[in-house]
C-alpha positions as CSV (number, residue, x, y, z in Angstrom):
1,X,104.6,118.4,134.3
2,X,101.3,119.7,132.2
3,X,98.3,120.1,134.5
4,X,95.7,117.9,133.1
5,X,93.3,121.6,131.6
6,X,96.4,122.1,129.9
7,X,96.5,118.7,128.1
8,X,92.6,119.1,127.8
9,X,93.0,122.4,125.6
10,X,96.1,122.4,123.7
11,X,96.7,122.4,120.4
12,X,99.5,121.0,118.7
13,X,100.3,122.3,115.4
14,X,103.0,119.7,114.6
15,X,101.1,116.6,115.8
16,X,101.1,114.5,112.7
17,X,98.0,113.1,113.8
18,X,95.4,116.0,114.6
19,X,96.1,119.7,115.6
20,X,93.2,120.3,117.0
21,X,93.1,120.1,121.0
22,X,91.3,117.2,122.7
23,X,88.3,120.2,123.9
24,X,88.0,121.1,120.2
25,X,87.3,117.5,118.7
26,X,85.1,116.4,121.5
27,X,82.9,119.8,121.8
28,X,82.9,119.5,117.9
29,X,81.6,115.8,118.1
30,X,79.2,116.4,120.5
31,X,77.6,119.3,119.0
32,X,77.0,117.2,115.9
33,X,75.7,114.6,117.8
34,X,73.6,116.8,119.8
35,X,72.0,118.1,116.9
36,X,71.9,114.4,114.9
37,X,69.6,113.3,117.7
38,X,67.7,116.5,119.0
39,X,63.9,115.1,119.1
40,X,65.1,111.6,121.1
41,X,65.5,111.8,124.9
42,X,69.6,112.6,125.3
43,X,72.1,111.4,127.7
44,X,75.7,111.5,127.4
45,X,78.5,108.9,129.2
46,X,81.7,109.3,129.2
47,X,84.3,107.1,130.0
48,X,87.9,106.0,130.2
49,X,90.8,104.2,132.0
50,X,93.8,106.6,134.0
51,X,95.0,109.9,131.7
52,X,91.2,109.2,129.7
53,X,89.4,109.3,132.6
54,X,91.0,112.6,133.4
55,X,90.1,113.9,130.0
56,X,86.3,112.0,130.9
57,X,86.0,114.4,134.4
58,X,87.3,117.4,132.3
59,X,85.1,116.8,129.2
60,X,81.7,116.2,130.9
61,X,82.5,119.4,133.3
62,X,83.4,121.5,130.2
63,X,80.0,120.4,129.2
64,X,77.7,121.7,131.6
65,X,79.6,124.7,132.7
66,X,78.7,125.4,128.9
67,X,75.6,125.0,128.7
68,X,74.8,121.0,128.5
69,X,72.3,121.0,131.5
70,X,68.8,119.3,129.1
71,X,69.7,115.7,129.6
72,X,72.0,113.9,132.1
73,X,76.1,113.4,131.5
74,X,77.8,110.8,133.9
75,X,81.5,109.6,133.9
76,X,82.3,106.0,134.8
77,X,86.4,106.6,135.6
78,X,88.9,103.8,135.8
79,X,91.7,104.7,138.1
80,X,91.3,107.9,137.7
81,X,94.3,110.2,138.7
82,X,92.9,113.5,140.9
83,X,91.9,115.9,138.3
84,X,91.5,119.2,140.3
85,X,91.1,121.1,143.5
86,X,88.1,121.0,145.7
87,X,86.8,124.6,144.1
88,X,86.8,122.2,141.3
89,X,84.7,119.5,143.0
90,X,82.6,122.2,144.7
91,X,81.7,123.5,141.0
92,X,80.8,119.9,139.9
93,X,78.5,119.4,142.4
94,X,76.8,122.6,141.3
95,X,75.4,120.4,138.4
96,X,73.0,117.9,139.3
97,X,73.0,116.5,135.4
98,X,76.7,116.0,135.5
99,X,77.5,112.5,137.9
100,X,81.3,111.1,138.1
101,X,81.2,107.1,139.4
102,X,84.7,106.4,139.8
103,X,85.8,102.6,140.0
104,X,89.3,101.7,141.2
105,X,91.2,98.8,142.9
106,X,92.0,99.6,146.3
107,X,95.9,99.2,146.5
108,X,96.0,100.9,142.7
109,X,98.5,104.3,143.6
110,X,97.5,106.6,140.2
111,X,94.2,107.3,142.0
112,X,96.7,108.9,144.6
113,X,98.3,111.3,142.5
114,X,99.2,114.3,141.4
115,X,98.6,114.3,145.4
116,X,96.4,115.9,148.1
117,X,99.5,117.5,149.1
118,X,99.5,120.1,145.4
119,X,95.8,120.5,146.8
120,X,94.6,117.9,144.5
121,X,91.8,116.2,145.5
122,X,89.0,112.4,143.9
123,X,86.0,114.0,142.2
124,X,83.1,111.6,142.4
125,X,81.5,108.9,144.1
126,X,84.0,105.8,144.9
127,X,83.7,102.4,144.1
128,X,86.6,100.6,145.6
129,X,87.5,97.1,144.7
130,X,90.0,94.9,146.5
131,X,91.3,92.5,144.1
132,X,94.1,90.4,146.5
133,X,90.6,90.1,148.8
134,X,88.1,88.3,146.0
135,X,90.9,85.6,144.8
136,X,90.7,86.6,141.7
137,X,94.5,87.2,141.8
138,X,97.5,87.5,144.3
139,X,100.9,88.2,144.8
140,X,100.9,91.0,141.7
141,X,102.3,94.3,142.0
142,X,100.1,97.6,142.6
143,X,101.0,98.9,139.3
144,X,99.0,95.3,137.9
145,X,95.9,96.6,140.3
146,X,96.1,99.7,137.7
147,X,95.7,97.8,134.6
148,X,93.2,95.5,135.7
149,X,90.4,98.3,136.0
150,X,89.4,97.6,132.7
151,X,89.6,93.9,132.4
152,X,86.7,91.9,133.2
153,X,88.8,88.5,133.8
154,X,92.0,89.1,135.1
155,X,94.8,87.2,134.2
156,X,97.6,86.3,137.0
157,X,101.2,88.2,136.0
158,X,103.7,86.7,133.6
């Protein structure tokens, strides 16, 4: 299994789509963007739903360990899998620009893994939701829970 730095910063040289590494297009993007915009007041927000909200945590770390600390940078994570150890989370907190709200249903299992037991570990502030609770839904699967974190009106199983 590739740790989720190593799908952050990999190349792939025969990717028919891009060979450049996730780190490399987003630093790339941002630095234009950065520069685009220098004389308005800056923020940054990242977001995404499971594996991209992974890549969100990384991306907006990578950010202001580098040197992003001018303007604020917050990640608004969807069932976000645990993305590192809690070194890791102890560096976050280092940088008070850099804010990780993470949003997920409460019976949803990717927000349990890789697992506390490989010393993985939730970066950010929780927001739990309980779907089966509001009536919004029942009877579904937690695996449903997972893919409703982006939907704003859920729709009841096939």
């Amino acid at each position: 299994m590739k740790g989720w730095l190593t799908i952050y910063t990999s190349d792939d040289p025969n990717s028919p789509l891009t060979k450049l590494s996730s780190r490399t297009q987003f630093q790339n993007k941002i630095k234009e963007l950065v520069n685009q915009y220098k004389d308005d007041k800056l923020s940054i927000i990242l977001t995404g739903h499971s594996l991209g909200t992974s890549l969100s945590v990384l991306s907006g770390f990578d950010l202001v360990e580098n040197g992003i600390t001018g303007f604020p940078i917050a990640a608004f994570v969807f069932g976000c899998p645990q993305v590192g150890n809690k070194a890791f989370n102890e560096r976050i907190k280092q940088f008070p620009n850099f804010k990780i709200l993470h949003i997920k249903n409460k019976i949803d299992l990717i927000p349990l893994y890789p697992s506390g037991l490989l010393g993985y570990v939730n970066s950010g502030i929780d927001l739990e939701i309980e779907y089966p609770k509001s009536g919004v839904t029942t009877g579904a699967s937690p695996w449903y829970y997972h893919g409703l974190a982006y939907v704003a009106r859920p729709y009841p199983p096939i």
